[in-house]
C-alpha positions in Angstrom: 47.7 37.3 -31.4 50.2 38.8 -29.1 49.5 41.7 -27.3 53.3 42.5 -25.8 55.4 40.8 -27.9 56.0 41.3 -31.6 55.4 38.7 -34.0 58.9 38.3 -34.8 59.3 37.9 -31.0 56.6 34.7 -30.8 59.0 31.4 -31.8 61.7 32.6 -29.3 58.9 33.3 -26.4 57.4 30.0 -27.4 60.7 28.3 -27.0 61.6 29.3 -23.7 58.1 29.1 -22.1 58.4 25.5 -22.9 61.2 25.3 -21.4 60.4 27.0 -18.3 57.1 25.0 -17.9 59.8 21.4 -18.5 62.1 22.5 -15.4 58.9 23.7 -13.5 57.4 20.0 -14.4 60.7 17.8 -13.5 60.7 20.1 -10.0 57.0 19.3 -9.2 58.1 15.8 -9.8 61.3 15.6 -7.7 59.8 17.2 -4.7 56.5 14.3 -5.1 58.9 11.7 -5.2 60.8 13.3 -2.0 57.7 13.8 -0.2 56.5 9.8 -1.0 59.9 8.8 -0.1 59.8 10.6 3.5 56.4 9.4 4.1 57.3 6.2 3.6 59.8 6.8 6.9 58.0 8.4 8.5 54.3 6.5 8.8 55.2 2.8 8.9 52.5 0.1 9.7 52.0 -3.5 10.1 48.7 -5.4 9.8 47.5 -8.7 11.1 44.2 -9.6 10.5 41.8 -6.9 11.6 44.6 -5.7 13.3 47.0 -2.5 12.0 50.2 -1.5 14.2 51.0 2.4 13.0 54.3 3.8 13.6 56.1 1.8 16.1 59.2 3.8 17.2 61.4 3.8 20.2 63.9 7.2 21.3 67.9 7.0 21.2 69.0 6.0 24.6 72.5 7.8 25.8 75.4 5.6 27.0 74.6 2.8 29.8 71.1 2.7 29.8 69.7 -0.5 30.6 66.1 0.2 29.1 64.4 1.9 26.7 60.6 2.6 25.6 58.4 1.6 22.9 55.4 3.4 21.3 52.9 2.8 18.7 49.4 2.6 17.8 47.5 -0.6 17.2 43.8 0.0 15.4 40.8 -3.3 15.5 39.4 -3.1 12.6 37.3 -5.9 13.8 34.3 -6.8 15.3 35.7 -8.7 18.0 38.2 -7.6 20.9 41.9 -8.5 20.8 44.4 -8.0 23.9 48.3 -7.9 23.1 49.6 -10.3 25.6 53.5 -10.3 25.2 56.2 -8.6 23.2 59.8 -9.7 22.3 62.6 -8.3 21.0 66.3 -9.2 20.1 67.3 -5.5 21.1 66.6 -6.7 24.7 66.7 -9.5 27.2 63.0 -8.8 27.9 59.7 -6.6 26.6 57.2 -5.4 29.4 53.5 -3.8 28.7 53.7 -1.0 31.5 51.3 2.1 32.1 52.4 5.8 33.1 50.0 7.8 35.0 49.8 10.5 37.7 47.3 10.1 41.1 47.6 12.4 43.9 50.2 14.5 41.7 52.6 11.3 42.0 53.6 9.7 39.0 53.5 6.3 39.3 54.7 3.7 36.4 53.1 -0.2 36.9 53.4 -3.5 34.8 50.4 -4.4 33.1 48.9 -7.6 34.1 46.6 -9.2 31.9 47.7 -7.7 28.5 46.7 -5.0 26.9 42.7 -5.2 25.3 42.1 -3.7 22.2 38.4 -3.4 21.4 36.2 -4.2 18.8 36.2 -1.1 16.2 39.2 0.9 19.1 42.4 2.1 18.8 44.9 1.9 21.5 47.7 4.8 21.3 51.1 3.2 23.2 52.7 6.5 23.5 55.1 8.5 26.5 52.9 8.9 29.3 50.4 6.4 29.3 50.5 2.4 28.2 54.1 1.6 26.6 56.0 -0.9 26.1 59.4 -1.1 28.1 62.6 -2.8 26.8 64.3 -3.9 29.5 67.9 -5.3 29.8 69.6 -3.6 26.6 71.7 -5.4 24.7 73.1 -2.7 22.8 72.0 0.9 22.7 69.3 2.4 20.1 70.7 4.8 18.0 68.6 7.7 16.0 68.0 6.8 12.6 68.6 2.5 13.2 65.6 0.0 13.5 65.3 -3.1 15.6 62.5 -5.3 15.3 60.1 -7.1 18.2 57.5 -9.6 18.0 54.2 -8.4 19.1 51.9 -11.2 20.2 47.9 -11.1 20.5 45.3 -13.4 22.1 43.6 -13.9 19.1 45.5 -12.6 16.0 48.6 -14.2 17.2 52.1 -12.5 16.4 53.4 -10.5 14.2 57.3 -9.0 13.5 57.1 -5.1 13.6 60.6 -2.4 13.2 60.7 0.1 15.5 62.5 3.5 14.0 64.7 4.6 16.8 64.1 8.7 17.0 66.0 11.3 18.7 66.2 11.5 22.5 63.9 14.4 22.6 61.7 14.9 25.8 62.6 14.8 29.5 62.3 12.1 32.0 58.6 13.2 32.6 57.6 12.0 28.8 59.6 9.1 29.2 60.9 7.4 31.5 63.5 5.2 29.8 65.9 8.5 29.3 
């Protein structure tokens, strides 16, 4: 029983509720296929053995630079230590492992020697500031939006292919040094 409508009212109410709660439903539906489809491009990882690479991305670099960065996250799984020990990439004519930090209120940027451990049950974050990966002697420019992919090689694991998604320039020379 209806307490605002009349009875006479009821089919037509019945009609266009049905209705209503059909465009409601295909919206709901649109905007979870919208938000699967963006975090698809947005969180992309690789795996290799115990081993999972999250997100590897790299900024736009203007005109006439000659290097660019590389960030990412690589998370053991295992119970064993593994060390990333060289990187390629067709984007440029070499791949460094290099660390950011500041001493004395001088920051200072070094070449890693060694490689880069990753311990058993860790996570390593590459990211601006800190360990990163440095792409040196472009061979063409990273533009926002592309992807280009390197070759990540590990003591034990051995190597895997990963895409890195090229992001806007963004940040100063402070975050990164390859702007």
């Amino acid at each position: 029983m209806s307490y605002f409508f009349p009875d006479a009212a009821r089919p037509m109410l019945g009609s266009t509720l049905r209705s209503i709660e059909e465009r409601v439903g295909i919206a709901v539906l649109a905007l979870a296929l919208l938000f699967t489809g963006a975090q698809s491009v947005l969180a992309h990882e690789f795996k290799l053995g115990d081993l999972e690479i999250g997100h590897p991305w790299s900024r736009a670099t203007p005109a006439g630079a000659k290097v660019a960065g590389g960030y990412f996250t690589i998370t053991n799984n295992g119970s064993a230590p593994d060390r990333l020990v060289s990187i390629s990439s067709d984007v440029s004519e070499k791949a460094e492992l290099h660390e950011m930090g500041v001493k004395d209120g001088v920051m200072t940027m070094r070449p890693v020697a060694g490689g880069l451990e990753i311990p058993a049950g860790g996570k390593v974050s590459l990211a601006p500031g800190g360990y990163h990966l440095m792409f040196i002697g472009l061979k063409r420019q990273p533009k926002q939006g592309e992807k280009f992919s390197a070759t990540l090689t590990f003591e034990k694991a051995g190597a895997v292919s990963v895409d890195f998604a090229v992001e806007g320039m963004g940040g100063g020379a402070m975050d990164d040094h390859a702007n």
